[in-house]
C-alpha positions in Angstrom: 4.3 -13.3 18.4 7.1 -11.0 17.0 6.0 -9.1 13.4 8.5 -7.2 11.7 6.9 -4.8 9.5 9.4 -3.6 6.0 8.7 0.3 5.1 7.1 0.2 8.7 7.8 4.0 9.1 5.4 4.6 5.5 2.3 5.2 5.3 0.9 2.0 5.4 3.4 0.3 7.6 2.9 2.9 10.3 -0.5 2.5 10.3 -0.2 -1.1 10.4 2.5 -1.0 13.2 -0.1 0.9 15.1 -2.7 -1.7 14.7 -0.3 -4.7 15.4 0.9 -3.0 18.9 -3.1 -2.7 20.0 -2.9 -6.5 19.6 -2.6 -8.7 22.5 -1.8 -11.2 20.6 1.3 -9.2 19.4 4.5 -8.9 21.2 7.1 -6.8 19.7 6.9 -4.8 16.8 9.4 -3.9 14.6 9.6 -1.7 11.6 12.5 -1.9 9.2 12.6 1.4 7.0 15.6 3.7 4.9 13.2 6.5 5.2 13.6 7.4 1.7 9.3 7.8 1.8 9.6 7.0 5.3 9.0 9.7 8.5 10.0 8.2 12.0 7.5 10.6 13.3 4.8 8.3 12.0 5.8 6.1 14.9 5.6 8.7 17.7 3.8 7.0 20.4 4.3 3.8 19.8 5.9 1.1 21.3 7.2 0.2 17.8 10.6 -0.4 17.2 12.3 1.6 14.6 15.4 -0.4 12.8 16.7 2.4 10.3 18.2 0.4 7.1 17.8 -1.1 3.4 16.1 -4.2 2.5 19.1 -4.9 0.3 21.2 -4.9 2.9 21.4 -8.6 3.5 23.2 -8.8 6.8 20.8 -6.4 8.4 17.6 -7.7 7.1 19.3 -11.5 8.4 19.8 -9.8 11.6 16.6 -8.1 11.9 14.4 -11.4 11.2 16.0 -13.4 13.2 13.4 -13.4 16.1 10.5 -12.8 13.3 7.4 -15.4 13.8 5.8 -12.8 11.1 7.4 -10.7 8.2 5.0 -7.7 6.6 7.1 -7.0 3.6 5.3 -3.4 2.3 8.8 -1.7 1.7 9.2 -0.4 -1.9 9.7 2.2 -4.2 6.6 3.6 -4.9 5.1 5.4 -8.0 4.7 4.8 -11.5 6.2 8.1 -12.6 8.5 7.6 -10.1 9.2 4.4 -12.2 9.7 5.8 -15.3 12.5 8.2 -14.6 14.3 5.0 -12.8 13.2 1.9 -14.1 16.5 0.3 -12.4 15.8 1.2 -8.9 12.1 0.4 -8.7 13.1 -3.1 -9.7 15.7 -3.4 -7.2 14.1 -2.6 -4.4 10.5 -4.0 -5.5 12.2 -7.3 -6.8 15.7 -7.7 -5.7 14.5 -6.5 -2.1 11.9 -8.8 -2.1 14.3 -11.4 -2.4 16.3 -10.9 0.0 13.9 -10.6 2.5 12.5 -14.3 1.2 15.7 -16.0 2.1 16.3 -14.7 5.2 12.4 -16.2 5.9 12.9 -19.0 4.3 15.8 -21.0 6.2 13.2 -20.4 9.2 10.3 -20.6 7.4 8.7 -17.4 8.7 5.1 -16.6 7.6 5.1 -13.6 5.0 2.6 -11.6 4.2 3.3 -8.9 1.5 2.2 -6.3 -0.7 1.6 -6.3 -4.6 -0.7 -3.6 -6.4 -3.5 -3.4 -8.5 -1.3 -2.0 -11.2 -0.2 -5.6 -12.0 -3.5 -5.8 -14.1 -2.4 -2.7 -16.6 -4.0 -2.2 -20.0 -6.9 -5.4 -19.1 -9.7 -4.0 -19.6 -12.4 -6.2 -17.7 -14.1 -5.2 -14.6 -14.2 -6.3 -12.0 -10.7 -7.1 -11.9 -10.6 -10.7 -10.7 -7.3 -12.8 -9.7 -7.8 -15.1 -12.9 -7.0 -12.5 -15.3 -3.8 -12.2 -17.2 -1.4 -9.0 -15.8 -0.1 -6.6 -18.7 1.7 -4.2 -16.8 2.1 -0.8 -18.8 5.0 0.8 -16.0 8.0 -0.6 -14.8 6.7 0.0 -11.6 3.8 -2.3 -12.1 6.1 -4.5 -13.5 8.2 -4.7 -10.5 5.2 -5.3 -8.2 4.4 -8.1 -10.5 7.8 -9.6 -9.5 7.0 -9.5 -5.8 4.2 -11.3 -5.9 5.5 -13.8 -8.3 8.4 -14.4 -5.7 6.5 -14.7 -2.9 4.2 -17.8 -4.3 7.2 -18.9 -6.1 9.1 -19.4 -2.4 5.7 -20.6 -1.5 5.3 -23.5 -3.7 9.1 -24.3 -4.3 10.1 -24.3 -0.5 6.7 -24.2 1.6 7.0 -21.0 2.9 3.8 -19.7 4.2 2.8 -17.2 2.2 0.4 -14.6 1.3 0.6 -11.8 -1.6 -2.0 -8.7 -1.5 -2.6 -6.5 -4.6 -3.3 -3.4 -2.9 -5.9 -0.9 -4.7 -5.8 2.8 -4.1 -5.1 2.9 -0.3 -5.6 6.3 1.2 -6.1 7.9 5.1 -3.8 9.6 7.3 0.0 9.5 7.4 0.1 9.4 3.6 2.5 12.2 2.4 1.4 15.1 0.2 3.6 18.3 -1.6 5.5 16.3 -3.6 5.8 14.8 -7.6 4.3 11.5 -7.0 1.8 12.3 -4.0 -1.6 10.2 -4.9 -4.1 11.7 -5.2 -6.2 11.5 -2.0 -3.5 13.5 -0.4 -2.7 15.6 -3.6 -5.9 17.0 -3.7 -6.1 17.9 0.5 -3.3 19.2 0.3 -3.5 21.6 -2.7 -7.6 22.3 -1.5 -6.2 23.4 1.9 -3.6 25.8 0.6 -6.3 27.3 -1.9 -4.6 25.7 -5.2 -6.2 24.1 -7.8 -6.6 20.3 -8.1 -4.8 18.8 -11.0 -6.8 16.1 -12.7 -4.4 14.1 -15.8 -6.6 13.7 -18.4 -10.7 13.9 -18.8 -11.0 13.2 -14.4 -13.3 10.2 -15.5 -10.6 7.1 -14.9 -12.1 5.3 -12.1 -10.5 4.0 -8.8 -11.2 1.7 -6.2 -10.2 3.6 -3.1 -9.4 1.8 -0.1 -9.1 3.1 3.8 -5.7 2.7 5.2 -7.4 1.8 8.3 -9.4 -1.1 6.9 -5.8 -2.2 4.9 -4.3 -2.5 8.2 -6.6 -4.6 9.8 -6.7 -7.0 7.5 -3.0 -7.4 7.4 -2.7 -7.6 11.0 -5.4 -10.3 10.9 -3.9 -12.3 8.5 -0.5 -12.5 10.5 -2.2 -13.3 13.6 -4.3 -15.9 11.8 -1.2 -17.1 9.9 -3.3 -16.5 6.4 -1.7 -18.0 3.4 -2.8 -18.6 -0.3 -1.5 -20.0 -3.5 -3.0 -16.8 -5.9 -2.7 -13.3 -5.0 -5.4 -11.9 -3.5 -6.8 -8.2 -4.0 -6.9 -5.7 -1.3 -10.2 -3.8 -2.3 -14.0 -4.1 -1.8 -15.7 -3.3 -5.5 -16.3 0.5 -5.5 -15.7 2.4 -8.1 -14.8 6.4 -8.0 -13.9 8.7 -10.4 -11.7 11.3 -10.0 -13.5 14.0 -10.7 -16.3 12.4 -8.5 -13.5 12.2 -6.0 -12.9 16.0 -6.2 -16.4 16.6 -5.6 -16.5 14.6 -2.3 -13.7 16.0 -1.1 -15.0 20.1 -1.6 -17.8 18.8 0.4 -16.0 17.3 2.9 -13.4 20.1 3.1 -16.6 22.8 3.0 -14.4 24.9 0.1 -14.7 25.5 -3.0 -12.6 23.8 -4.9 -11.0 24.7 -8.4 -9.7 21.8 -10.7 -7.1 22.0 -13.6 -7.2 20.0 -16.4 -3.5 18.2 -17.4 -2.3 15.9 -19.7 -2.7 12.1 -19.2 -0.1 10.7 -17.7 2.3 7.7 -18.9 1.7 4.3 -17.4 -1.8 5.1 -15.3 -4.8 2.5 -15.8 -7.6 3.8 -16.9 -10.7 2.1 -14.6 -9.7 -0.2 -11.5 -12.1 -2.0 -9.4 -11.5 -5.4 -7.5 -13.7 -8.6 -7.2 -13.4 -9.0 -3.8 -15.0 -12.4 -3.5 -11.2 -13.8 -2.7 -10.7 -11.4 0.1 -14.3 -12.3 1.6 -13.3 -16.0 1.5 -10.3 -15.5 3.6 -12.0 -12.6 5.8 -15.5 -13.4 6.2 -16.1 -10.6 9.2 -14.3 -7.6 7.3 -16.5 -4.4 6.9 -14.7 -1.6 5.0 -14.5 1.9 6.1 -16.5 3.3 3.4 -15.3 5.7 1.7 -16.9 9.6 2.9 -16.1 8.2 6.5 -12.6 7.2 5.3 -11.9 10.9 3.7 -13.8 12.6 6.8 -10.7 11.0 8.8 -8.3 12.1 6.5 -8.9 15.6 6.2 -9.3 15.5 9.9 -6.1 14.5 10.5 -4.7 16.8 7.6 -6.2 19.5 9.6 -4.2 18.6 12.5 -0.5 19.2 11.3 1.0 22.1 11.7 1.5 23.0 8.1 -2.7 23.4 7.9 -2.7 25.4 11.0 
């Protein structure tokens, strides 16, 4: 089985890549990635290969699937304030991008398995989120997420493409970038605890998240390609915990051993306020997944935090 992984050189991707090249049942691996959020370091080691190049480009994503039993579509253009300085690009690459790499699966009816967000839900205030409730997206960036997974089941029931659409919750873990605008906040707060700055919480610190191990993401998208996992909803990529950030803080000063000092800053356009997934969906589909919980999930993250050069 050949998977080609989109934004394989992320975060996510390269942690999925990873997983997918441990796979007997895997052959070749390849990640398709700009590197605009990308690092082909996160690939060091692996027997991955790394195709440098846009998802809009439709000759090179045509080229690039052309061997694919299994698409991973994760590239996009992350970030809700990243969104709201460029509404335009987030839906080009999120929607537009997704498009493209639907046709090029569709005339050989390759099995895609890609990634929506939590996001989608926006100012609904029921929790558990559960797939049955209506999406009212408050950032273009949720927006365009929204259009990804639309698409996907759209190809799905218009052309029978086997298909399966993920909203992701708040994935954390290692590889995930940090020092910059629209870090998240796992990574945000390691990195500014580390260099003995203080943590910014937008707003009160009591929004609620539910984080999820990058580890435990990967495995179930590597499952549900080799399984060949398709469904006509979206399905959310979380297990029902509920953090808030401030509580988040806290674990993370005991995990780091430091004292930590947090700052207080406005709210921040476009951010939900409390997120937490039903995950009765996800159990139907994977009934042996156990999720990293979440101190063992942020012990391995500041482990391998510790371990770059910059932390030294």
């Amino acid at each position: 089985m050949n998977v080609v992984v989109t934004g394989g050189a992320g975060f996510i991707g390269s942690n999925l890549c990873r997983e997918l090249a441990s796979r007997s049942t895997v052959g070749k691996v390849v990640a398709l990635d700009d590197l605009s959020t990308g690092f082909a370091a996160n690939l060091a080691g692996t027997d991955v290969e790394l195709v440098e190049g846009s998802i809009l480009d439709r000759e090179l994503v045509e080229d690039v699937l052309a061997d694919a039993d299994a698409v991973v579509h994760l590239a996009a253009r992350p970030s809700v304030p990243r969104s709201l300085a460029d509404p335009f690009a987030s839906h080009e690459v999120n929607a537009t991008g997704t498009v493209r790499i639907l046709e090029a699966c569709r005339r050989r009816r390759t099995h895609v398995v890609a990634a929506s967000s939590s996001s989608v839900y926006g100012s609904v205030t029921a929790l558990p989120k559960h797939e049955d409730l209506p999406t009212r997206p408050l950032s273009p960036y949720a927006a365009s997420k929204l259009a990804t997974e639309a698409y996907v089941l759209a190809y799905g029931t218009a052309f029978g493409l086997p298909a399966l659409a993920f909203r992701f919750f708040n994935v954390y873990g290692p590889r995930q970038s940090a020092g910059h605008a629209y870090a998240a906040v796992v990574p945000a707060f390691i990195d500014a605890a580390l260099r003995g700055r203080p943590l910014t919480v937008f707003g009160d610190g009591h929004q609620t998240r539910d984080f999820t191990y990058v580890g435990t993401v990967a495995r179930v998208l590597a499952d549900a390609v080799v399984r060949k996992v398709t469904h006509a909803s979206p399905v959310n990529l979380a297990f029902g915990t509920r953090v808030s950030v401030l509580e988040l803080a806290h674990r993370l000063a005991k995990t780091l051993e430091l004292a930590v000092e947090i700052r207080h800053e406005a709210p921040r356009r476009g951010d939900v306020r409390d997120s937490q997934a039903d995950d009765a969906a996800l159990r139907g589909l994977f009934m042996r997944l156990e999720a990293v919980p979440l101190e063992e999930g942020l012990a391995e993250t500041v482990e391998w935090f510790r371990s770059l050069p910059a932390y030294a």
